[in-house]
N, CA, C and O atoms as CSV, one atom per row, in Angstrom:
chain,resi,resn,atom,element,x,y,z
A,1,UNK,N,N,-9.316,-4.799,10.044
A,1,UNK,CA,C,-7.930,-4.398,10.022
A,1,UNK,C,C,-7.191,-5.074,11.173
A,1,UNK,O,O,-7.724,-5.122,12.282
A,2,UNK,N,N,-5.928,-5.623,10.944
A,2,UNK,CA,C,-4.843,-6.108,12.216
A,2,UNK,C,C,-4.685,-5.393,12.993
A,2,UNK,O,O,-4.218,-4.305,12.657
A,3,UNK,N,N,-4.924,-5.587,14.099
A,3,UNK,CA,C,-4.099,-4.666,14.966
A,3,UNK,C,C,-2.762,-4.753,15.564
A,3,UNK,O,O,-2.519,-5.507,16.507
A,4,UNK,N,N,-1.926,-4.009,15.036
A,4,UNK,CA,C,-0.671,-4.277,15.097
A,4,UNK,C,C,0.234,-3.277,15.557
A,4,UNK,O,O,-0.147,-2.165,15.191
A,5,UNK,N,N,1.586,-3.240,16.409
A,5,UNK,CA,C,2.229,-2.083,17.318
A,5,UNK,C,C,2.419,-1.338,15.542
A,5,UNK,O,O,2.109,-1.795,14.442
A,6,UNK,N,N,3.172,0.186,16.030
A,6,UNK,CA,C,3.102,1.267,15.141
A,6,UNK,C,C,4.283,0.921,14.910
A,6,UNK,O,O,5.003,0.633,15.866
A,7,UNK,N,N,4.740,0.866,13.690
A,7,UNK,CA,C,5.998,0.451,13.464
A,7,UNK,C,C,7.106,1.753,13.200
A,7,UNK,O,O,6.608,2.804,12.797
A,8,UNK,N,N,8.608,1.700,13.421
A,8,UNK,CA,C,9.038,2.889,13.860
A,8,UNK,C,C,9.856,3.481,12.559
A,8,UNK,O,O,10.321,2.647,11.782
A,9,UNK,N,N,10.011,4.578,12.343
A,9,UNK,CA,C,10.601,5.527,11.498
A,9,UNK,C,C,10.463,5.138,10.333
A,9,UNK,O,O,9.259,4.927,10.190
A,10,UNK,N,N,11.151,4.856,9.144
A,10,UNK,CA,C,11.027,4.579,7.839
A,10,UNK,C,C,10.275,3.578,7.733
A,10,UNK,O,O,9.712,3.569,6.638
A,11,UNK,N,N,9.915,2.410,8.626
A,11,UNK,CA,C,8.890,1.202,7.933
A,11,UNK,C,C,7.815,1.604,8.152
A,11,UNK,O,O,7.051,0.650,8.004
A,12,UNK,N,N,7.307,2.428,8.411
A,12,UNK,CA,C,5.975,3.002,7.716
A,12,UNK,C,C,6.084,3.432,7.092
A,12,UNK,O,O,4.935,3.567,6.672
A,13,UNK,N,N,6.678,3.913,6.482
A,13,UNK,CA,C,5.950,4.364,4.770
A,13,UNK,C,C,6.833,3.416,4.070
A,13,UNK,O,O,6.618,3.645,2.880
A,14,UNK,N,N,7.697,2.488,4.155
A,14,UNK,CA,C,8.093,0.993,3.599
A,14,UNK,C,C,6.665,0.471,3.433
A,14,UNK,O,O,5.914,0.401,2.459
A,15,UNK,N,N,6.554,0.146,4.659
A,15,UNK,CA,C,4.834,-0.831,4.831
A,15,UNK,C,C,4.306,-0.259,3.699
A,15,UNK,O,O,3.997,-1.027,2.788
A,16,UNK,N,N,4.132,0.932,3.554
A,16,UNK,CA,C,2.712,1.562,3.044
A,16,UNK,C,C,3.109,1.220,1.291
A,16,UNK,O,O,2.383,0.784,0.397
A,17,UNK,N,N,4.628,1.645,1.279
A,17,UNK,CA,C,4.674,1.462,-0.437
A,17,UNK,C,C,3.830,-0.005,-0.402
A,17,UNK,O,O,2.668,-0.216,-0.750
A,18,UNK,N,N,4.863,-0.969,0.161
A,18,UNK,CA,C,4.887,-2.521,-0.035
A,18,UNK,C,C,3.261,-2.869,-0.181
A,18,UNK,O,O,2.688,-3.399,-1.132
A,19,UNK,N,N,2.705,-2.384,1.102
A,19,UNK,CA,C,0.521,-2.797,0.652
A,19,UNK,C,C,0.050,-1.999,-0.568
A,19,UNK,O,O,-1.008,-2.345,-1.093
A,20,UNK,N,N,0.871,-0.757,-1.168
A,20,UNK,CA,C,0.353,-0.378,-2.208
A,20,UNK,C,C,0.453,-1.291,-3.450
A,20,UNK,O,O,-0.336,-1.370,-4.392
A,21,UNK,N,N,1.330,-1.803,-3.286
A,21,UNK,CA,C,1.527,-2.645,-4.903
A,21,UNK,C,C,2.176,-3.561,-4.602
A,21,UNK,O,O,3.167,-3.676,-5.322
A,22,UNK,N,N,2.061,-4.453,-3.686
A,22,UNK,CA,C,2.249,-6.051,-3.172
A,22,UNK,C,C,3.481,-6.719,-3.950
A,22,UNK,O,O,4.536,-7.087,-3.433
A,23,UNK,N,N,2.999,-6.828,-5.790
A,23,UNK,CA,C,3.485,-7.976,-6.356
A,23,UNK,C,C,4.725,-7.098,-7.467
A,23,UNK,O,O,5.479,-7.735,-8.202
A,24,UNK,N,N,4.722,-5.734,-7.397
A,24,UNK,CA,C,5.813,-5.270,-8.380
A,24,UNK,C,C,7.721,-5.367,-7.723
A,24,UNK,O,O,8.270,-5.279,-6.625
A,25,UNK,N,N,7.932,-5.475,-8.410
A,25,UNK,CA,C,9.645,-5.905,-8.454
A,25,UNK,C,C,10.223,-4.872,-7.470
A,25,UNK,O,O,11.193,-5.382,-6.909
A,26,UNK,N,N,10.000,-3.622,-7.050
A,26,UNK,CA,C,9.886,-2.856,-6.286
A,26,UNK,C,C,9.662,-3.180,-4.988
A,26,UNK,O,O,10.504,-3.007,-4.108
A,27,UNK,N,N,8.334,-3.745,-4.768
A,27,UNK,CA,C,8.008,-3.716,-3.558
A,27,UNK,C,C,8.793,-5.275,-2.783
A,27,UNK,O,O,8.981,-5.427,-1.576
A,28,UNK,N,N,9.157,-6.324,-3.937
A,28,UNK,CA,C,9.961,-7.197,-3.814
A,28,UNK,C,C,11.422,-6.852,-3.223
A,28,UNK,O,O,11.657,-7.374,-2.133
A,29,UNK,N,N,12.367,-6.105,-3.744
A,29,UNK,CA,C,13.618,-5.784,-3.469
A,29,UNK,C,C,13.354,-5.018,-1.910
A,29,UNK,O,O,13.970,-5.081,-0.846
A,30,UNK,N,N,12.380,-4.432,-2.262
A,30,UNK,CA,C,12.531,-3.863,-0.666
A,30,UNK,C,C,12.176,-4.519,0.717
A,30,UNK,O,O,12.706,-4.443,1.825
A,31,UNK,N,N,11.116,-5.172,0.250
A,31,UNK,CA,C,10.966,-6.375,1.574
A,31,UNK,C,C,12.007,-7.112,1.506
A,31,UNK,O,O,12.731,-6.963,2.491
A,32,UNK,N,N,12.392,-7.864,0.734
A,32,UNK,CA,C,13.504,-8.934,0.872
A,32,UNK,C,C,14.816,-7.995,1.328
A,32,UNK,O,O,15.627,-8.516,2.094
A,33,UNK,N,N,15.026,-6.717,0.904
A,33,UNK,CA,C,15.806,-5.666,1.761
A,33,UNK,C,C,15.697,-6.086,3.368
A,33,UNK,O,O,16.306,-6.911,4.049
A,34,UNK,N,N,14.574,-5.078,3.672
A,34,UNK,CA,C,13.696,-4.910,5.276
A,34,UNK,C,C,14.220,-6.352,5.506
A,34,UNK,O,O,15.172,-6.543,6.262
A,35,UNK,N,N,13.523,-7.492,4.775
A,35,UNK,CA,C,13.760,-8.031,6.115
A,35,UNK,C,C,15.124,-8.962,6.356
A,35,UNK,O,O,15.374,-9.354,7.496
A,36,UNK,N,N,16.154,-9.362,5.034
A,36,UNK,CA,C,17.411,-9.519,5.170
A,36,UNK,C,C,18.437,-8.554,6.182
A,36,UNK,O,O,19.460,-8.901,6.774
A,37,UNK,N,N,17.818,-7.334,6.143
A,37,UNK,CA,C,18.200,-6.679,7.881
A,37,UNK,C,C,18.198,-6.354,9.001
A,37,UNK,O,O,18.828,-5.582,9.725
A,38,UNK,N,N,17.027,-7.364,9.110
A,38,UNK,CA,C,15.852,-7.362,10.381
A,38,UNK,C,C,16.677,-8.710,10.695
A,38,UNK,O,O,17.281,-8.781,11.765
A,39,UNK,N,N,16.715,-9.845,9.726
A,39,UNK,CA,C,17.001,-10.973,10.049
A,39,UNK,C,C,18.546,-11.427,10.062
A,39,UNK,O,O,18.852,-12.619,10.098
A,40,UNK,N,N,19.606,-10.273,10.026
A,40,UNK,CA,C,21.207,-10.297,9.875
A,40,UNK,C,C,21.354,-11.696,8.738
A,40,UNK,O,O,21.920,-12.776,8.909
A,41,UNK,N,N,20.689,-11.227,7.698
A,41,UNK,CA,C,20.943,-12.074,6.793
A,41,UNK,C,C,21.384,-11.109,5.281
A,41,UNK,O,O,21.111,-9.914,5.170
A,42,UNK,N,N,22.083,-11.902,4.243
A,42,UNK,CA,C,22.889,-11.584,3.003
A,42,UNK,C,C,21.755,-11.044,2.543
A,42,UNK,O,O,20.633,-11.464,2.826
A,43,UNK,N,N,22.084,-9.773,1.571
A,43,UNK,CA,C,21.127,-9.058,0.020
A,43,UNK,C,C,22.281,-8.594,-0.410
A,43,UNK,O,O,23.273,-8.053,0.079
A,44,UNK,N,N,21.792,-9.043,-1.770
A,44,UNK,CA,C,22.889,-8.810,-3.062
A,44,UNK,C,C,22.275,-6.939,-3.167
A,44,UNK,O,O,21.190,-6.538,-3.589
A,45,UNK,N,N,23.277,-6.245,-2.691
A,45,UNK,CA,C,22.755,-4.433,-2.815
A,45,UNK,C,C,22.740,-4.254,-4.722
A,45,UNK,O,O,22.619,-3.124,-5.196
A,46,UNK,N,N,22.821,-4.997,-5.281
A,46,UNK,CA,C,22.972,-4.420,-6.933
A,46,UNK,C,C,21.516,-4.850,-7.400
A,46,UNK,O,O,21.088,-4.705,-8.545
A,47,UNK,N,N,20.820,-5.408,-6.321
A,47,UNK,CA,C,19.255,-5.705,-7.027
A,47,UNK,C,C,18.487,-3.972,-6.495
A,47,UNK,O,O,17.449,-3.590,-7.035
A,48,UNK,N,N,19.078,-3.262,-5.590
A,48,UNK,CA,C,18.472,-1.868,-5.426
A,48,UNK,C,C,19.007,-1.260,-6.668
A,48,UNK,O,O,18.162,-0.783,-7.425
A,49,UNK,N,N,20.400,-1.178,-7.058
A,49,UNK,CA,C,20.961,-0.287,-8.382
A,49,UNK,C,C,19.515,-0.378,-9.462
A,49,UNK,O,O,18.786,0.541,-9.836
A,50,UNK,N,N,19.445,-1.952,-9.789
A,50,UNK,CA,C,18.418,-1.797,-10.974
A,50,UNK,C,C,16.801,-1.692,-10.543
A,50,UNK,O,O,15.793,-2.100,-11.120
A,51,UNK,N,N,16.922,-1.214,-9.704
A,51,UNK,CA,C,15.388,-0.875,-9.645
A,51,UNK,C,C,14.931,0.479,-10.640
A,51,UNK,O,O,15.682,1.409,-10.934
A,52,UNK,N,N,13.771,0.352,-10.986
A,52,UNK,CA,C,13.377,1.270,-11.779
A,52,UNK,C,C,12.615,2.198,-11.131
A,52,UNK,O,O,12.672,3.184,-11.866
A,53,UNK,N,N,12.011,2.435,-10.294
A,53,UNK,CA,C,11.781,3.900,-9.801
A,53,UNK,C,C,12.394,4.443,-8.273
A,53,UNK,O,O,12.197,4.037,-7.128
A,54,UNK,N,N,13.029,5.289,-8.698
A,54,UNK,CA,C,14.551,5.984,-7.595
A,54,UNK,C,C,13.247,6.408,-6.235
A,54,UNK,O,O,13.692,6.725,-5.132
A,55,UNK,N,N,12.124,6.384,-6.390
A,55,UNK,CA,C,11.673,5.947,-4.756
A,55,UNK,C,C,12.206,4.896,-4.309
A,55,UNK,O,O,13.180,4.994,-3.563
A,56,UNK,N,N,11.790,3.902,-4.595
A,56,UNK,CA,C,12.270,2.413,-4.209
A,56,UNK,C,C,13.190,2.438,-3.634
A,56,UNK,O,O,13.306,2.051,-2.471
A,57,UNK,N,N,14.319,3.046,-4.547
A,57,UNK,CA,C,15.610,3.148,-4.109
A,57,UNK,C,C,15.985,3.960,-3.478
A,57,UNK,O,O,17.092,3.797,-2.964
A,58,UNK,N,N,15.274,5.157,-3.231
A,58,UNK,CA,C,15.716,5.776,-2.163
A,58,UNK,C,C,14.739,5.025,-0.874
A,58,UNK,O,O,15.416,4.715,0.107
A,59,UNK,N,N,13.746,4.812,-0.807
A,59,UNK,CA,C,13.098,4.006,0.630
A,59,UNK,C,C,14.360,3.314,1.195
A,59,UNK,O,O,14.803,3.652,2.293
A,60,UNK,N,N,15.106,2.075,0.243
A,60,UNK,CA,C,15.853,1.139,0.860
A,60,UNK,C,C,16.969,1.989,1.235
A,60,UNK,O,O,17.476,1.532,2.260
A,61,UNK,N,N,17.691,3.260,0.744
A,61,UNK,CA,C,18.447,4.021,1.421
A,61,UNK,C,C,18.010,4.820,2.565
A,61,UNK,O,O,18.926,5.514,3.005
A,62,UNK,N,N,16.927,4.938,3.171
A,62,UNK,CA,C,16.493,5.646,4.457
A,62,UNK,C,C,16.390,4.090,5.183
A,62,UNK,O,O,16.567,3.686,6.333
A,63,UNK,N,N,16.179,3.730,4.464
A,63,UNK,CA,C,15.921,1.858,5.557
A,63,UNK,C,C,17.346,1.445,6.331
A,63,UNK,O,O,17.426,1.170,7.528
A,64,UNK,N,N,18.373,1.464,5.445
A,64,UNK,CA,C,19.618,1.357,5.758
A,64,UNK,C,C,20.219,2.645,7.021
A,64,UNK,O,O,20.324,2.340,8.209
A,65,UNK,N,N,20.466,3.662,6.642
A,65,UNK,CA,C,20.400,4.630,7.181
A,65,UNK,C,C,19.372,4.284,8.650
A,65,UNK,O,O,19.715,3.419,9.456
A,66,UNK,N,N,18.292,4.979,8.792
A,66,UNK,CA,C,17.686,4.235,9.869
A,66,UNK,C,C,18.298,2.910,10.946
A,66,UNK,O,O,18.596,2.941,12.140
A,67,UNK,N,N,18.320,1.984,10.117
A,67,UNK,CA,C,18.689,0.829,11.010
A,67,UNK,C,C,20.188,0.946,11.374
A,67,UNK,O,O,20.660,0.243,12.268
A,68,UNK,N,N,20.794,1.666,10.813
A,68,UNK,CA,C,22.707,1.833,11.218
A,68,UNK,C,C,22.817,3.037,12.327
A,68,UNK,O,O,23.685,3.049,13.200
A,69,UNK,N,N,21.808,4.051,12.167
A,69,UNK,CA,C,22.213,4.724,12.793
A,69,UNK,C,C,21.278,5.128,13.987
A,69,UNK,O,O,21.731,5.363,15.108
A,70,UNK,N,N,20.022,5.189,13.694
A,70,UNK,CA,C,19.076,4.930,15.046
A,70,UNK,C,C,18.846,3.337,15.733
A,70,UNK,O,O,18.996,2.758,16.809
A,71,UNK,N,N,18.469,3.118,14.603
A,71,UNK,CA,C,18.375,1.203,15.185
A,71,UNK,C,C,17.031,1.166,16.169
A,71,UNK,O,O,16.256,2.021,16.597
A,72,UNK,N,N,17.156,-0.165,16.289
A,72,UNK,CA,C,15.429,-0.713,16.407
A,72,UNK,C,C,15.470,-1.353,18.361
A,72,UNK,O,O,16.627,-1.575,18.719
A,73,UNK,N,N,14.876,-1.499,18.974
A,73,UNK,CA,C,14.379,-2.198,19.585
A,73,UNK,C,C,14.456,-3.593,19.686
A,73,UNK,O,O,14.799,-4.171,18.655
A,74,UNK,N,N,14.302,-4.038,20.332
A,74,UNK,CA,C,14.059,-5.982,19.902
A,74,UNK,C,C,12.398,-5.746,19.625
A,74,UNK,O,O,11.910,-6.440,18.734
A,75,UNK,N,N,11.611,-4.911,20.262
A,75,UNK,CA,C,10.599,-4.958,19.828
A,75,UNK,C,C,10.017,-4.435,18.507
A,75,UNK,O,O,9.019,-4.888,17.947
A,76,UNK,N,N,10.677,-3.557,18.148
A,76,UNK,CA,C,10.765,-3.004,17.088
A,76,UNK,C,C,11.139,-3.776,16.053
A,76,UNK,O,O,10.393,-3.696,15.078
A,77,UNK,N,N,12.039,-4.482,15.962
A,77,UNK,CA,C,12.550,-5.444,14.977
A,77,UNK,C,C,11.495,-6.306,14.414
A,77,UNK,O,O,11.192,-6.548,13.245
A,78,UNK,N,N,10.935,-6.771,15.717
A,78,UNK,CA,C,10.232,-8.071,15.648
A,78,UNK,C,C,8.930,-7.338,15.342
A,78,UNK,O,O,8.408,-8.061,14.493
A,79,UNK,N,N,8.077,-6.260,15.570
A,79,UNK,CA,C,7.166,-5.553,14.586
A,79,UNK,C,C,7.250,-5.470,13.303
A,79,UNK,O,O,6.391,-5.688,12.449
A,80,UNK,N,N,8.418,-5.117,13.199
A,80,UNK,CA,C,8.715,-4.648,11.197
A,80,UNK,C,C,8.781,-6.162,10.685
A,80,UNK,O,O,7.942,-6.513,9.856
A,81,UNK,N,N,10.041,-7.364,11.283
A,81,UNK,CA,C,9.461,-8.298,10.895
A,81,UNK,C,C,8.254,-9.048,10.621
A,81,UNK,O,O,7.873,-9.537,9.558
A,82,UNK,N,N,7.671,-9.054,11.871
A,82,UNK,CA,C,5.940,-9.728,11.308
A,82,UNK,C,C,5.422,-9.005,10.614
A,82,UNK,O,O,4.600,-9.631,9.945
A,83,UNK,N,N,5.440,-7.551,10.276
A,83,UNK,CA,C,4.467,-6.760,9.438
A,83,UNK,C,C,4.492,-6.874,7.788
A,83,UNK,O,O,3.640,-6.761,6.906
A,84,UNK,N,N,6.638,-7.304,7.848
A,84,UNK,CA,C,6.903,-7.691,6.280
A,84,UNK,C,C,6.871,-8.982,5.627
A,84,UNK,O,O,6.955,-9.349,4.455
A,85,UNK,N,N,6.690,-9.695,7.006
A,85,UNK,CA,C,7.101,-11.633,6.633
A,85,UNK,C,C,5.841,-12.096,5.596
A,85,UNK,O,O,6.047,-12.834,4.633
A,86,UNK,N,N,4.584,-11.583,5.918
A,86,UNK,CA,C,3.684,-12.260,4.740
A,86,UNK,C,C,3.980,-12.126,3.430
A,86,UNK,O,O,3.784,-13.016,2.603
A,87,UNK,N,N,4.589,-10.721,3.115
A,87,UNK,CA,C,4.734,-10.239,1.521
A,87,UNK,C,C,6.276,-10.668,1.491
A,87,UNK,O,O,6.792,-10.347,0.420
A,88,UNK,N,N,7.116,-11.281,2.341
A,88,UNK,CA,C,8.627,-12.203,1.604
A,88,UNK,C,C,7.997,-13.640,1.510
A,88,UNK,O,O,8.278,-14.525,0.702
A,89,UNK,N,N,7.207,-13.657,2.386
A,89,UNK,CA,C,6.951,-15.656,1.747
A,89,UNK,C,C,5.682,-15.620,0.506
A,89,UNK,O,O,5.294,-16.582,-0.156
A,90,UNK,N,N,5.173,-14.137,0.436
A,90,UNK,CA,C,4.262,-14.311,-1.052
A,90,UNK,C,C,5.032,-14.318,-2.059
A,90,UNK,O,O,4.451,-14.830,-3.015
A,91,UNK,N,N,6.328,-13.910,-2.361
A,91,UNK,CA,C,7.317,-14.358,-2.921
A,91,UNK,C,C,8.242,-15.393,-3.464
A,91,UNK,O,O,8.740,-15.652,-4.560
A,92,UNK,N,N,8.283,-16.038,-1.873
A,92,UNK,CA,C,9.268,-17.181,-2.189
A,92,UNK,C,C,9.164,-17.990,-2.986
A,92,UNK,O,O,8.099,-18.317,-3.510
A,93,UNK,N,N,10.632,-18.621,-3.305
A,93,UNK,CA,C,10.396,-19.998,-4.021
A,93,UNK,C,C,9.358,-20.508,-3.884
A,93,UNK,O,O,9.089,-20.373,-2.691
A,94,UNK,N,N,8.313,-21.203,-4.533
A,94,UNK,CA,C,7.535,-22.167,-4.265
A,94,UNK,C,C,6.252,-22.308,-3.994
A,94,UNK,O,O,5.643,-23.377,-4.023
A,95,UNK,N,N,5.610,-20.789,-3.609
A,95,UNK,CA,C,4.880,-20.153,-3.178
A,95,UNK,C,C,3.449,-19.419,-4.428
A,95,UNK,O,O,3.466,-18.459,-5.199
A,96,UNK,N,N,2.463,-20.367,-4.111
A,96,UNK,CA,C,1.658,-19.938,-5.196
A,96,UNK,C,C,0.798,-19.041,-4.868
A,96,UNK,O,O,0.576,-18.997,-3.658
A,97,UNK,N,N,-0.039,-17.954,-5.820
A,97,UNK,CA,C,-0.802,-17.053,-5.885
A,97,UNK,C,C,-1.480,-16.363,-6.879
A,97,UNK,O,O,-2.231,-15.433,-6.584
């Protein structure tokens, strides 16, 4: 197992969905969520509307929440980032598996 800092408030149990089921459309919208707000970068919010199970969609609404209103650390940031960056580039364009 990695050993890795404890990551803070809602991205643990983010993390935990996301290692439960890696490759479903779910666990996709929400990393590319996590980390388009880790990284002050654009997400189209209408790819959460069509998600199909209202966990999902509620995770990315405690994610939001969380980061607006408690907010992270620089260290903190940069935890949740490295913890989510493997499962957005198992994703990406281009990216085989």
């Amino acid at each position: 197992m990695i050993d890795r800092p404890a990551l803070p408030g809602v991205f643990a149990p983010l993390y935990h969905r996301v290692t439960r089921d890696p490759s479903s459309e779910g666990a996709r919208v929400i990393v590319d969520f996590a980390v388009a707000i880790l990284a002050g970068a654009e997400f189209d919010l209408s790819r959460i509307d069509r998600l199909r199970d209202s966990r999902d969609a509620e995770l990315c609404a405690a994610l939001f929440d969380f980061c607006f209103t408690v907010g992270l650390t620089e260290d903190e940031r940069q935890a949740a980032l490295t913890a989510l960056s493997p499962y957005a580039e198992m994703h990406a364009a281009g990216t085989r598996h």
